[in-house]
C-alpha positions in Angstrom: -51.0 1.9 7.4 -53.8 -0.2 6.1 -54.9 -3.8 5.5 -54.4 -5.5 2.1 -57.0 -7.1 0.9 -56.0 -9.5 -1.8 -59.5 -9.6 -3.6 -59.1 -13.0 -5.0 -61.0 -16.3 -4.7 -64.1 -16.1 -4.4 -64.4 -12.8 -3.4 -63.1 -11.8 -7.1 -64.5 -14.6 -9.0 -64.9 -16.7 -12.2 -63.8 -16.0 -15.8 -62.8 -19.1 -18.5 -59.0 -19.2 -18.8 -58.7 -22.5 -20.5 -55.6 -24.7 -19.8 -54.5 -27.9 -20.7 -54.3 -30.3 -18.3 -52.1 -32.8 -20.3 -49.1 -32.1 -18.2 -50.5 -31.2 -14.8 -48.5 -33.9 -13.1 -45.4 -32.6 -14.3 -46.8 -29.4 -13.5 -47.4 -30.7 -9.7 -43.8 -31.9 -9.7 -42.0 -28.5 -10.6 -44.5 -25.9 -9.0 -44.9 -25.1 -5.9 -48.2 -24.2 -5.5 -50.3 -27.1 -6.9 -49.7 -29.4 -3.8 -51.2 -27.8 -0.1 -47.9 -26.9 1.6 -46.7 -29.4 4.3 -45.0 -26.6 6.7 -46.9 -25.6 9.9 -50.6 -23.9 9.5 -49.7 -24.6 5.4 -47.8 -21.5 5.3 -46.4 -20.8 1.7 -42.6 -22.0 1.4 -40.7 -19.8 0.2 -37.8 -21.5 -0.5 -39.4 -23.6 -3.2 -41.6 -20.5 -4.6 -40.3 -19.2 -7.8 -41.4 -16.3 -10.2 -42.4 -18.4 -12.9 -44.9 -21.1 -10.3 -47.3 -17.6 -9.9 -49.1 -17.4 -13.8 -49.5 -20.9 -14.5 -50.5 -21.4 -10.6 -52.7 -18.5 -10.3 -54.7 -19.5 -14.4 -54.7 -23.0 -13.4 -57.0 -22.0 -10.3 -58.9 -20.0 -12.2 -59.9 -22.5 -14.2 -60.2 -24.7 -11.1 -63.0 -22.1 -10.0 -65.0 -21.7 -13.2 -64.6 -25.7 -13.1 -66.5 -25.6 -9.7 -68.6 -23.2 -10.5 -70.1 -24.2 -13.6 -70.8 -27.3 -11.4 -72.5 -25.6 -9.1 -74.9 -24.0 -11.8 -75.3 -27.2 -13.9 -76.9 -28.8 -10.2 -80.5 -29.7 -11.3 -81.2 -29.7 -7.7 -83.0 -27.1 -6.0 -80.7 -24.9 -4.3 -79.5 -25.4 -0.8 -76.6 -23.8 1.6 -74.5 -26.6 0.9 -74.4 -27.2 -3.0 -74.3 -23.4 -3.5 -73.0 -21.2 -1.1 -70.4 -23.5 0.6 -69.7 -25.0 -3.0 -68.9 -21.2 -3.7 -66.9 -20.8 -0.7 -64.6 -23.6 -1.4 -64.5 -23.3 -4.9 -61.7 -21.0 -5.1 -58.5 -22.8 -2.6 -56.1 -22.8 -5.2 -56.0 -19.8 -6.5 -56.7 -17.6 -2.8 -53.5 -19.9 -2.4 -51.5 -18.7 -5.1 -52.9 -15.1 -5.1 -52.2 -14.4 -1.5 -48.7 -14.9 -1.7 -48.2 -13.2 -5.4 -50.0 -9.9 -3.7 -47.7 -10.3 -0.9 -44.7 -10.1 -3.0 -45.1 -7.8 -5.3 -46.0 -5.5 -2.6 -43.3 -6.1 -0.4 -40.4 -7.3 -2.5 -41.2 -7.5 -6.2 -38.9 -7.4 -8.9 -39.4 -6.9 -13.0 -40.7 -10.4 -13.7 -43.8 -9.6 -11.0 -44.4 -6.4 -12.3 -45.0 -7.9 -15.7 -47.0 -11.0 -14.3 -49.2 -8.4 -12.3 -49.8 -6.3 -15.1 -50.5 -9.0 -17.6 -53.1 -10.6 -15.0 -54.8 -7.9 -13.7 -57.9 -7.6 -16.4 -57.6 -11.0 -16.1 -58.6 -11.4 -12.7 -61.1 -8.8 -13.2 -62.7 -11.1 -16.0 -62.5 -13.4 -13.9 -64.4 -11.6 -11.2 -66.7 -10.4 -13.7 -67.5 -13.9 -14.7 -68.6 -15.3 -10.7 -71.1 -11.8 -9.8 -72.1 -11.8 -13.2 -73.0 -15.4 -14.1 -76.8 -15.1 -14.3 -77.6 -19.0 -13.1 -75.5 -18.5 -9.6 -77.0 -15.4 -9.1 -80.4 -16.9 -9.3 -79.7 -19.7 -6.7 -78.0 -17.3 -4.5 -81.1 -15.0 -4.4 -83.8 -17.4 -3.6 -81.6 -19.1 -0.5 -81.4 -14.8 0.0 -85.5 -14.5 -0.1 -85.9 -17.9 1.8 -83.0 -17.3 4.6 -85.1 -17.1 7.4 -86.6 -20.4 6.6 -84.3 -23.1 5.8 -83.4 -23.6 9.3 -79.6 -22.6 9.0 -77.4 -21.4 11.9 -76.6 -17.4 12.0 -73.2 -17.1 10.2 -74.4 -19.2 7.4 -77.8 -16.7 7.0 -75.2 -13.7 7.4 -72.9 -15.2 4.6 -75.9 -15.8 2.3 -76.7 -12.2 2.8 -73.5 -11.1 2.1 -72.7 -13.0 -0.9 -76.0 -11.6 -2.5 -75.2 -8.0 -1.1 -71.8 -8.0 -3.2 -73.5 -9.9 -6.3 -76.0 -6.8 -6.6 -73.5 -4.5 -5.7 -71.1 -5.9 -8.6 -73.7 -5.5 -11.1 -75.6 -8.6 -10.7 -79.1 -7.1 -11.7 -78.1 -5.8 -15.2 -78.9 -6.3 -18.4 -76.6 -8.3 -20.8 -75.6 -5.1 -22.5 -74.8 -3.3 -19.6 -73.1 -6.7 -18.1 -70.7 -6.9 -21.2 -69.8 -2.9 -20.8 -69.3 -3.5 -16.9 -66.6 -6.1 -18.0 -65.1 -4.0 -20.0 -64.8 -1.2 -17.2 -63.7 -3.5 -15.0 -60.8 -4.6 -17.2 -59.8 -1.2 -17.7 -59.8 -0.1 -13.7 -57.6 -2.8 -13.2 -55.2 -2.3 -15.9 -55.1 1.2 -14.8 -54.4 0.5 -11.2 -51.8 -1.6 -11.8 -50.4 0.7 -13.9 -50.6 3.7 -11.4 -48.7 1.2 -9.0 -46.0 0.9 -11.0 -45.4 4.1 -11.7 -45.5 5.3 -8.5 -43.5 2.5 -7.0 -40.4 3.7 -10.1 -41.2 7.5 -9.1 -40.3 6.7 -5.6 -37.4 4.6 -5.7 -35.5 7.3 -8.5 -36.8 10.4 -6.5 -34.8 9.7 -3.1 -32.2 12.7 -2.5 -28.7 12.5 -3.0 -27.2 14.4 -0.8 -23.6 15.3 1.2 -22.9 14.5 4.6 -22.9 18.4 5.8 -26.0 19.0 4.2 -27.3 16.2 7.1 -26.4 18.1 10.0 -28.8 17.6 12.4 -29.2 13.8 12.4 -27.8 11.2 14.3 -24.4 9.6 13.3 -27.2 6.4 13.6 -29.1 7.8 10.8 -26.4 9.3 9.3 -25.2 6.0 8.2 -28.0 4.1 7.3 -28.3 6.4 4.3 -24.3 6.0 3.7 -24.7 4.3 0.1 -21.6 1.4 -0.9 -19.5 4.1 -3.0 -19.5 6.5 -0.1 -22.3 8.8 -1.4 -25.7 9.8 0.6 -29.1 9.3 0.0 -32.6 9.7 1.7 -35.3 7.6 0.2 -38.5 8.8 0.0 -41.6 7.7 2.1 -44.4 7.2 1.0 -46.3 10.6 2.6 -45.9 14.1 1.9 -43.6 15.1 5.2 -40.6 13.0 5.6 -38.9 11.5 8.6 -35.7 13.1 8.0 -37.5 16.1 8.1 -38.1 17.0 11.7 -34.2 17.0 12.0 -32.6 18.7 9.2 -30.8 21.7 10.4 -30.4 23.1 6.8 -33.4 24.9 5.4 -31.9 23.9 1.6 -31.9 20.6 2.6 -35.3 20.6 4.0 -36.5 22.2 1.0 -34.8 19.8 -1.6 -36.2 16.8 0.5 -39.8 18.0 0.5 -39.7 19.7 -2.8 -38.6 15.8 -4.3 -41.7 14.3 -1.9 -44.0 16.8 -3.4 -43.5 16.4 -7.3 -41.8 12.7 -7.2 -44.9 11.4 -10.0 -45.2 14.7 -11.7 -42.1 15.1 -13.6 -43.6 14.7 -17.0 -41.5 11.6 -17.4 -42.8 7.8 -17.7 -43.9 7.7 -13.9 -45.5 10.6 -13.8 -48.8 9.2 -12.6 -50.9 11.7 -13.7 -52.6 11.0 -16.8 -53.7 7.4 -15.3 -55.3 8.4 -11.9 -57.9 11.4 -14.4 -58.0 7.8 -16.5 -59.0 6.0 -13.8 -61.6 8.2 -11.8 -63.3 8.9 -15.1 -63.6 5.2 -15.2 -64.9 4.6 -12.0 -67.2 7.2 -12.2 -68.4 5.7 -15.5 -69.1 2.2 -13.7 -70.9 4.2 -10.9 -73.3 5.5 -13.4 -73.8 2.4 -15.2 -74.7 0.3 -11.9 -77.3 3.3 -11.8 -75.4 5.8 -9.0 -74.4 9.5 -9.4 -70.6 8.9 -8.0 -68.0 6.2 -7.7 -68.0 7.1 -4.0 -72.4 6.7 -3.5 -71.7 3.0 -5.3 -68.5 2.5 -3.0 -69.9 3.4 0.5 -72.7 0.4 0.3 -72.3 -1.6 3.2 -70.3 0.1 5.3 -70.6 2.0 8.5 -71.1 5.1 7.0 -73.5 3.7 4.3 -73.8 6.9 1.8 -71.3 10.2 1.3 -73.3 12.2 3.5 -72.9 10.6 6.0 -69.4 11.2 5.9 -69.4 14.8 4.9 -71.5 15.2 8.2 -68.5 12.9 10.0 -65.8 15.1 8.3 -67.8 18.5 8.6 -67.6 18.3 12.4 -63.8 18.3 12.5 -62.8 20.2 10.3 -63.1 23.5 12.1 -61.4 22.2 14.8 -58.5 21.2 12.8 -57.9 24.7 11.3 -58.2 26.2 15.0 -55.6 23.8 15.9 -53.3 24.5 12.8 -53.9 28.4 13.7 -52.8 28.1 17.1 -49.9 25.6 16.4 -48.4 27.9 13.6 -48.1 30.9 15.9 -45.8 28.1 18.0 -44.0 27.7 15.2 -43.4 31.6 14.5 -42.0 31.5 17.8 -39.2 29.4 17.5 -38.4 30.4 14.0 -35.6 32.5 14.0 -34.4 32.3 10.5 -35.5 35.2 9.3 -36.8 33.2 6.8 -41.0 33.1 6.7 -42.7 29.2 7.8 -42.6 27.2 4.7 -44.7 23.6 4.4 -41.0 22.0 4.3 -40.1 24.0 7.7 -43.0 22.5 9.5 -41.8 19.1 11.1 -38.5 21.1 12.4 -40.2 23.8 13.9 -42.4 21.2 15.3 -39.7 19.6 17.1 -38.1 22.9 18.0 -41.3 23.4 20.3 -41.9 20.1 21.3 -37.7 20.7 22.8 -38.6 24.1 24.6 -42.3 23.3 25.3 -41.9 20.3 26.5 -38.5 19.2 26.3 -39.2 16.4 23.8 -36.2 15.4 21.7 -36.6 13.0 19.5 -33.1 12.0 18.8 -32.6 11.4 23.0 -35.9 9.4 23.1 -34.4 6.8 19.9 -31.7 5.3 22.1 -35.3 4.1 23.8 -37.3 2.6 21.2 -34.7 -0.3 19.8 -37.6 -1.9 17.4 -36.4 -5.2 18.7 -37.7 -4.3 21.9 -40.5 -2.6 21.0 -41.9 -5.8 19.3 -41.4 -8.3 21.5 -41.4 -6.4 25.3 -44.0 -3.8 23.9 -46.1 -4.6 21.4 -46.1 -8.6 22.3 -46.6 -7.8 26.2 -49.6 -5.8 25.3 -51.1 -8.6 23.8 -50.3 -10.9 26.7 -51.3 -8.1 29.1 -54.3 -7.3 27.0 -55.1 -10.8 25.9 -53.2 -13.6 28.1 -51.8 -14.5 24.2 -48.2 -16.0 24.3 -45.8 -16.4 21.5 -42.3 -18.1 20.2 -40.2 -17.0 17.5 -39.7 -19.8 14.6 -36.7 -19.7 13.2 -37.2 -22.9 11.0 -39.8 -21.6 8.5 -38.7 -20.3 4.9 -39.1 -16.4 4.3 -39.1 -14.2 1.4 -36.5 -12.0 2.7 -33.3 -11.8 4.9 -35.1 -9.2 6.6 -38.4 -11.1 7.7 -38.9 -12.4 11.2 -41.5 -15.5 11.9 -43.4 -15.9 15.4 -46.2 -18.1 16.6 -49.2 -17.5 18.5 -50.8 -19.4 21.5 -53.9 -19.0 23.5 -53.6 -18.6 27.2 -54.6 -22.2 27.2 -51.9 -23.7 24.7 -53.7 -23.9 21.8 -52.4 -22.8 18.6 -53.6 -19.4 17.6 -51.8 -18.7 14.3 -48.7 -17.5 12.4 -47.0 -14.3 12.2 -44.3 -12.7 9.6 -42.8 -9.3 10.1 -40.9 -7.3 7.6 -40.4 -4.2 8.8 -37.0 -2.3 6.8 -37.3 0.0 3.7 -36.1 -1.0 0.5 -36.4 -1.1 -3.4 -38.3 -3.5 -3.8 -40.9 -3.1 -1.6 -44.0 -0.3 -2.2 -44.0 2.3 0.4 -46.3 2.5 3.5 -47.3 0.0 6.1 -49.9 -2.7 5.9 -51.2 -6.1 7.0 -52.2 -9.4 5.2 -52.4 -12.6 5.1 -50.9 -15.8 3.7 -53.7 -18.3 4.9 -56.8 -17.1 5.4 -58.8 -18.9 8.7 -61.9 -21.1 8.3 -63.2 -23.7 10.6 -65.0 -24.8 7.3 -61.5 -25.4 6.0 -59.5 -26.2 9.4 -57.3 -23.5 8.8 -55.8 -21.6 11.2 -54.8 -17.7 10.4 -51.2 -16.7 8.8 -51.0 -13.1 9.1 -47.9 -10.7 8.3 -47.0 -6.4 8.9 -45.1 -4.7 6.4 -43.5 -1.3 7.6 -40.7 0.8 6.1 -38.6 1.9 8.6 -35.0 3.2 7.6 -32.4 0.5 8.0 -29.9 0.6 10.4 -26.2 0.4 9.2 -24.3 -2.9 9.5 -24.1 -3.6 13.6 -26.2 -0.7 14.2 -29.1 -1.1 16.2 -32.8 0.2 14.3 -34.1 2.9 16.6 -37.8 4.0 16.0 -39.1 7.5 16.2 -42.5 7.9 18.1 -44.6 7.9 15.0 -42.5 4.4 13.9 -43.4 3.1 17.5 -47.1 4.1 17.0 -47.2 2.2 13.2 -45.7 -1.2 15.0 -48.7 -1.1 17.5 -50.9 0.2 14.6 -50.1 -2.8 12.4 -49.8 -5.2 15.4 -53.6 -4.1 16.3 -54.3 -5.1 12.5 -52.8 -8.7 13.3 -54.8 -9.4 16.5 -58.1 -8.6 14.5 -56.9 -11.3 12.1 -55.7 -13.7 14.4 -58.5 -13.7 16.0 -60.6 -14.6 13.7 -63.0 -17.5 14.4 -65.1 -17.7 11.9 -66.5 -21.0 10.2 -66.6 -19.1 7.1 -63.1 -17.1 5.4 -65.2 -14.7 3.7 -66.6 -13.7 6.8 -63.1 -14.3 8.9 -61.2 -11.7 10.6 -59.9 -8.5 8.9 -62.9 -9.2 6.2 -65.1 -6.0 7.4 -65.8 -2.7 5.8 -62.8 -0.1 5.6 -64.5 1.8 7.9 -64.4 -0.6 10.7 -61.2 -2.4 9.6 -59.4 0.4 10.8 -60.6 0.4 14.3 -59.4 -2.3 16.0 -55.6 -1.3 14.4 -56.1 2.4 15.9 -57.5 1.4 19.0 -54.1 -0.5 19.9 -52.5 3.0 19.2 -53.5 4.3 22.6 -50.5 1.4 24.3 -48.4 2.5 22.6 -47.3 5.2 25.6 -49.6 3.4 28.3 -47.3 3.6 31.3 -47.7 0.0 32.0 -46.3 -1.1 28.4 -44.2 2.0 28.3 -42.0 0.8 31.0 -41.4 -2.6 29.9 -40.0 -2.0 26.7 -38.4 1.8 26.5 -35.2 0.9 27.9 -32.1 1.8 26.6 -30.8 0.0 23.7 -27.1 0.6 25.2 -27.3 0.2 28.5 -30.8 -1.3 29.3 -31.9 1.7 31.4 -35.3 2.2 31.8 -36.8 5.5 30.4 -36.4 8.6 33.1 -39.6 9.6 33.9 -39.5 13.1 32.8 -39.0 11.6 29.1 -42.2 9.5 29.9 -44.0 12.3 31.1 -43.2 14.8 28.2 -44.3 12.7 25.9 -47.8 12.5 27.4 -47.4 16.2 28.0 -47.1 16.7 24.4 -49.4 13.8 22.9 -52.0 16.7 21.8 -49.3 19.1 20.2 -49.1 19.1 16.4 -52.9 17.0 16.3 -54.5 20.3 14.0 -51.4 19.5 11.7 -52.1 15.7 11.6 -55.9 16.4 11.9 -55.8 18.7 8.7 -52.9 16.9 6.5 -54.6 13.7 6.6 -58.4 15.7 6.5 -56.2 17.4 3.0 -56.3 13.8 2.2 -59.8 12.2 2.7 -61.1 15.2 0.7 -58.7 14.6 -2.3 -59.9 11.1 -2.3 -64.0 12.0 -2.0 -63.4 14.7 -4.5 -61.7 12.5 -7.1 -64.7 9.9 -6.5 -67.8 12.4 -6.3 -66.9 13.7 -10.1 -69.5 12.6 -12.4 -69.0 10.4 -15.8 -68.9 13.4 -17.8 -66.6 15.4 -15.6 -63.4 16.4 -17.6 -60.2 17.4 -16.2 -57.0 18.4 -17.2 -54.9 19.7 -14.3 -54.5 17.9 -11.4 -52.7 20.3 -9.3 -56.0 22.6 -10.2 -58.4 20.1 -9.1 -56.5 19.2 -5.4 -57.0 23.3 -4.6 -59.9 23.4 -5.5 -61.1 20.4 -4.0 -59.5 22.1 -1.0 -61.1 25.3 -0.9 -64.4 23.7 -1.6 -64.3 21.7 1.8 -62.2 24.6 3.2 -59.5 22.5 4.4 -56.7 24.3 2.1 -53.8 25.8 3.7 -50.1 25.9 2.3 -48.7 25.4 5.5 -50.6 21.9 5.7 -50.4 20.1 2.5 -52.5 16.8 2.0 -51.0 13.8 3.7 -50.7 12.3 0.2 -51.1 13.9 -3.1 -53.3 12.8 -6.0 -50.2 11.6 -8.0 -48.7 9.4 -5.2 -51.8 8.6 -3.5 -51.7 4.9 -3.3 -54.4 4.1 -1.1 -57.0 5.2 -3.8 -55.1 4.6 -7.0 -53.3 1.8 -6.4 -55.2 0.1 -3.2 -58.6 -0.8 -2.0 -59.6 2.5 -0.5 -60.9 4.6 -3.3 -63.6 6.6 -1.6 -62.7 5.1 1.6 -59.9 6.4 3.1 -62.2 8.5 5.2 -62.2 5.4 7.2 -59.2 6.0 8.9 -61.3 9.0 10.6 -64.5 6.9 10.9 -63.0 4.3 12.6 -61.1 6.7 15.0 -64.5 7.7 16.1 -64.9 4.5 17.1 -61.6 3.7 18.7 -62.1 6.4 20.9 -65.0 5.6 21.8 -64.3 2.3 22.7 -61.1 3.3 24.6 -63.6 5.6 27.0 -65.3 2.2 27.4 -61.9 1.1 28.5 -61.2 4.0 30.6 -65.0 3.8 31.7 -64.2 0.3 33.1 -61.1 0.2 34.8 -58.5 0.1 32.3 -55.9 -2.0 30.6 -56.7 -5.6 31.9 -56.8 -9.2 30.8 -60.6 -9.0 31.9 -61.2 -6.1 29.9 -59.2 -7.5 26.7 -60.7 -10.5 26.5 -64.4 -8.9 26.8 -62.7 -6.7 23.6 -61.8 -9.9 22.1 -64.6 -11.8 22.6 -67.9 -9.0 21.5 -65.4 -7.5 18.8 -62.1 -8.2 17.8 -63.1 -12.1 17.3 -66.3 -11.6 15.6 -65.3 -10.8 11.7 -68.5 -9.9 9.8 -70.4 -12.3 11.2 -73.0 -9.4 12.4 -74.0 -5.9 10.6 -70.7 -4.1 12.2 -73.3 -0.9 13.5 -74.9 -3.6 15.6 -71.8 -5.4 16.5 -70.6 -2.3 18.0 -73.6 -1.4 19.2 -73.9 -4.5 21.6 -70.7 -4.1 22.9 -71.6 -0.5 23.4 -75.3 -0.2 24.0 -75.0 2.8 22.0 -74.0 4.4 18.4 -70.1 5.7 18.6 -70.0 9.6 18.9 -67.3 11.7 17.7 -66.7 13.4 21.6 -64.8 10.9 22.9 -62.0 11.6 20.1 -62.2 15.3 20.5 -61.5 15.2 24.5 -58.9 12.6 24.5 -57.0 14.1 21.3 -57.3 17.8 23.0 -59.1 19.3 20.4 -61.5 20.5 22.9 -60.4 21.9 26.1 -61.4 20.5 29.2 
């Protein structure tokens, strides 16, 4: 559950890919991306997009870029905002274009032809990256508008873009020598090739490791889920998600089963086969530590953290460090639950957990999950919950559009409007599990906002949630109803954006921050104002009985050690993989994950990591290498800003729209400590997430 970044444009700048431009007209006739789309908000059109538009599309605004650049450089002029750091910002249309939809797709439905585009262009956009924060003339102009800022009489987004745009230029290696330059290009080639490669591997792994299995061996799930994995020849098959547990999990009656299911979760890219992803992700952090070192830092994850909330790995540690104990605490007290309702004769096993978890939630608090389904139709959780939190929250409105091109049967298209009528952006939602499509949940977008462009935000949620049969209605479990808000929270932050500046627009913050305004929409989720309006019945349109309501707030801190420490399991796989130094060798993964958990005393078999090194996609094949601590960091900060909530009367249109207006609308216009710290008049603290999570007692 994370934002994509695509890391294109500008913000992955300029290498030379040369390309004729004899036949650009006939080029402009038969692709579909070298003329601005005419649909609403100049959405992409998907029913003129074809594989074979992305490489020509995506090197033609390449060279577009370098074109633009190189006249930015060649300016004899001295340098000013406009003819540098504007010129920058709009040199890149084209290809942020192209590239946002080509990420989109071969994340979320991509097929062989991608795959090969993407793996053929990936050092290429990293040249090409290389070739913006390492051009040595741009540089220069961008650090003396940097050392003059304060005097050239420029409004305060434009001084905060100048700084940002040199931050990220030093930060890529924009102070080295040309031998050093010429080996960072190198590196960079290689991460990319690797991550790509990761990717795909994982993405095979996955789609061949689902379990084929009978329909006895099911017992324990609804005839509903039963049949959505009912395969064409009569066969059954659960796909795998993209974490360790699996959703099918909490339900199986038969240990085998549960076994089988986890066992092929747990070793899916380790089968010494071609997708066994193993040999890359060593490939990779030795890589990344080997640029750390070169741009003069000890670890990947000291070069990473720069500019963020956190700002160095001790900070983080110190974060981390004050949870942990109360995560094992938790896990202690939870197992002995467990024990209780395990009468198998059999001893607890990682693969037993989520049953035995649900066992207690029945008899402790009467919390089943397969009665609560019937009341969280995803249909109506959208529009009556999710959507009426945002009108509740934010006096935002919205249509569906039924007239705008998709990329999918499955995707759904709605628009946006202020409480005044104005147009407040796009938004796609693809929410079903399939082949195509890499696991997980996520948010992106098509069209990035700028005022400096007149572009409004186009925003879309990915999710994989099981889907339904043919006529069946898609019922969520409570974790699914959490992701929609999750991912929904992700949205808002991008569609409010309202920045003059896309590099500066919307979801465009540090991980550690981007994550908190998507967790902080979690808490509505089970608010009993929303709660009411949409968990009705999908059959007969009864409202929720109370005592179904109440259980589940009863129960909302049961099971938080075993979250706490699988996804603490995690964040320490990812800052061990990332602290290794260049000349750090290893050979076994599966050695280096339990010792990486003992070392931060977070190991337990009971609890195994929310992801594994070998399918953990966030830091192999995503943007959070060394970050996905941020998904604690910024629940910190969630928390803390729902006390302010709670502090000020709760859920209310006055109260969102303050939200909106000192946070969720400001993009990184402002240092995000001191953003948050003017909406706060304080630093976040880490108690407001241990009361309301119940990992203290009150």
């Amino acid at each position: 559950m994370y934002v994509k970044k695509v890391m294109m444009g500008v913000v992955l700048g300029a290498a030379v890919f040369s390309i004729s431009c004899q036949n650009q007209s006939k080029w402009e006739e038969s692709n579909a991306f070298f003329n601005e789309s005419e649909l609403p908000y100049h959405t992409a059109d998907f029913s003129k997009i074809k594989n074979k538009d992305f490489k020509p599309a995506l090197l033609e605004g390449m060279r577009q870029q370098t074109e633009a650049i190189e006249k930015i450089t060649s300016n004899a002029e001295e340098p000013t905002f406009a003819n540098t750091v504007e010129a920058l910002e709009l040199s890149g249309s084209l290809l942020t274009r192209v590239s946002n939809v080509f990420h989109l797709l071969t994340g979320a439905h991509t097929n062989d032809e991608l795959i090969a585009i993407n793996n053929e262009m990936a050092p290429k956009f990293a040249t090409h990256a290389d070739g913006i924060y390492l051009n040595d003339a741009l540089f220069e102009r961008i650090k003396k508008l940097y050392e003059n800022r304060t005097m050239l009489g420029l409004e305060e987004e434009q001084i905060r873009l100048i700084v940002v745009y040199y931050e990220r230029f030093v930060r890529e290696g924009a102070n080295l020598n040309t031998e050093d330059k010429k080996q960072l290009k190198q590196l960079n080639q290689e991460i990319a090739t690797l991550t790509n490669e990761f990717s795909d591997k994982l993405l095979a792994a996955t789609k061949s490791g689902g379990v084929n299995v009978t329909k006895e061996e099911l017992v324990g799930l609804s005839d509903e889920d039963i049949a959505s994995f009912e395969q064409k020849n009569g066969t059954y098959t659960l796909a795998l998600s993209n974490t360790t547990q699996q959703p099918a999990l909490g339900q199986l009656e038969k240990r085998e089963t549960r076994k089988t299911l986890f066992d092929a979760s747990w070793s899916r890219a380790e089968k010494e086969d071609k997708n066994d992803t193993r040999s890359t992700l060593i490939a990779l952090a030795q890589k990344r530590a080997a640029k750390a070192k070169l741009l003069g830092f000890d670890t990947y994850a000291a070069w990473s953290l720069q500019g963020t909330m956190a700002e160095n790995p001790e900070q983080v540690f110190k974060m981390l460090s004050q949870l942990s104990s109360h995560a094992i605490q938790a896990v202690e007290e939870e197992t002995a639950l467990l024990q209780e309702v395990n009468k198998s004769g059999s001893p607890l096993t990682a693969a037993d957990w989520m049953y035995y978890a649900e066992q207690v939630r029945q008899e402790k608090f009467a919390l089943n999950q397969e009665e609560l389904k019937p009341y969280f139709e995803l249909e109506k959780v959208l529009k009556d919950g999710v959507f009426f939190m945002a009108k509740y929250l934010y006096d935002i409105s919205y249509i569906e559009r039924t007239d705008l091109p998709v990329w999918h049967e499955d995707v759904k298209v709605y628009e946006f409007f202020n409480k005044d009528g104005s147009k407040l952006g796009l938004f796609y939602t693809d929410y079903f599990q399939r082949d195509s499509k890499q696991g997980g949940a996520w948010m992106s977008n098509i069209v990035d906002q700028s005022h400096l462009t007149n572009q409004l935000p186009v925003i879309y949620n990915v999710a994989n949630f099981p889907k339904p049969a043919a006529g069946q209605a898609a019922l969520l479990s409570l974790d699914e109803v959490v992701t929609l808000f999750h991912e929904f929270g992700h949205a808002l932050h991008g569609l409010f954006a309202d920045q003059q500046y896309a590099t500066l627009s919307g979801t465009n913050v540090s991980s550690d921050f981007v994550e908190f305004p998507s967790q902080f929409h979690e808490h509505f989720a089970f608010d009993p104002v929303i709660l009411d309006n949409y968990a009705k019945h999908y059959k007969t349109g009864y409202v929720m009985p109370q005592a179904f309501a109440d259980n589940i707030k009863a129960a909302a801190s049961f099971n938080k050690g075993y979250s706490l420490t699988e996804l603490l399991g995690a964040t320490f796989l990812d800052l061990a993989w990332h602290s290794i130094d260049a000349n750090t060798t290893i050979t076994d993964v599966d050695q280096f994950e339990i010792d990486a958990l003992k070392k931060y005393g977070i190991y337990t078999e009971l609890v195994p990591p929310r992801y594994r090194s070998s399918y953990f996609s966030h830091i192999f094949g995503g943007g959070y290498a060394a970050g996905y601590y941020s998904y604690k960091w910024s629940e910190m900060i969630d928390y803390d800003a729902y006390a302010w909530l709670m502090e000020n009367g709760g859920i209310s249109s006055q109260n969102g729209n303050i939200l909106r207006k000192k946070l969720f609308s400001k993009g990184n216009t402002v240092p995000l400590d001191k953003l948050y710290r003017d909406f706060r008049e304080k630093d976040p603290t880490i108690d407001a997430y241990l009361q309301y999570s119940g990992l203290i007692k009150q």
